[in-house]
N, C-alpha and C positions, 0 to 999 in steps of 0.2 A: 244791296241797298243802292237806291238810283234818286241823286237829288238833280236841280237845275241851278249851279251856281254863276251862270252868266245866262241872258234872253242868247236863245238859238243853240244851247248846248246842253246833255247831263252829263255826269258822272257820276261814274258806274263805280259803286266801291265794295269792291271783290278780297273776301280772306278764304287762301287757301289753307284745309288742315289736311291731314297724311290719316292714314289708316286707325292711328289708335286716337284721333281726334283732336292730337296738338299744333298747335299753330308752324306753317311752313311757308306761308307770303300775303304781301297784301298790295294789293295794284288798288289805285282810282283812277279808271280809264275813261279818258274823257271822248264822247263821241257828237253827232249831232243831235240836236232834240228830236226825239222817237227814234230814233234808229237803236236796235238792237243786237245786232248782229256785231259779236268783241271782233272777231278775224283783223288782221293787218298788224301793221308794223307800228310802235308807236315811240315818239321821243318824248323823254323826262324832261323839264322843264320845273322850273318855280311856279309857283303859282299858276299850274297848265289851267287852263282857260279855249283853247282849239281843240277839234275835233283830230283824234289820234297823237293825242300826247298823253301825258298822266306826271301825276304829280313827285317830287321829290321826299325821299325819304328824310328828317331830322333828328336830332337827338338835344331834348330837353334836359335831362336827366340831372342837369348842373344845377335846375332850378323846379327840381323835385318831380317833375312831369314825365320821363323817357319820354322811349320815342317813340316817331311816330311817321307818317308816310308810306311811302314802297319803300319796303322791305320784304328779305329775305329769308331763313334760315338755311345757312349754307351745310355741308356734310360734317364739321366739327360742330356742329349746333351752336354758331356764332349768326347774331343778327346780323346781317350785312344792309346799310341804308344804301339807295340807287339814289345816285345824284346826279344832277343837271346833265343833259349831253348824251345819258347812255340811254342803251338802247331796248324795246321789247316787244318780240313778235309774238303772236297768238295768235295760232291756228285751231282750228273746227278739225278734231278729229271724227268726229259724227254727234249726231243730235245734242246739243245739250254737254257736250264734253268738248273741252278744249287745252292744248300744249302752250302752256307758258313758258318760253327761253328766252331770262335772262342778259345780256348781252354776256355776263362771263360765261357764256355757255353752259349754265345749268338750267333744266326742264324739271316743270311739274304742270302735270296730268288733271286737271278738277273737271267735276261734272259739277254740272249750274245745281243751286237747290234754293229756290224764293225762301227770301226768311220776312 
């Protein structure tokens, strides 16, 4: 999903799932208007609004909502929310597929697919 929440930018808001189709991350990566290409390094921020940042993970959950943002699920199948400051590179491993890592140093693997 690709919206324009400031003039001169979108974000891109990408959910990764794993093989048997359950949910494994969710990036909104913020780049310039039309540019498509995710590759680079991107810092978490509040309210990311610049090209190559993305947004903070929250948790509602106290006021009935969970959560929401970047996020993770990590190897014990705990949500893990990314907040402010860290960090996440994504590389093009060929067409259409690209490596999300984390700053804790965990990778996941998605091929793009329009929805």
């Amino acid at each position: 999903n690709t919206f324009t929440p400031v003039e001169g930018v979108e974000t891109h808001s990408l959910v990764l799932v794993d093989a048997n189709g359950e949910y494994a991350a969710y990036f909104d990566l913020v780049l310039s208007e039309g540019e498509t290409e995710l590759a680079g390094e991107y810092t978490c921020t509040e309210y990311a609004h610049e090209p190559y940042t993305f947004g903070n993970g929250y948790d509602l959950s106290m006021w009935g909502m969970g959560v929401g943002g970047s996020r993770y699920t990590d190897a014990e199948g705990n949500t893990v929310l990314i907040n402010a400051g860290e960090k996440l590179v994504v590389t093009k491993v060929s067409e259409g597929v690209y490596k999300f890592t984390v700053e804790a140093g965990i990778s996941f693997v998605g091929e793009m697919m329009e929805q």
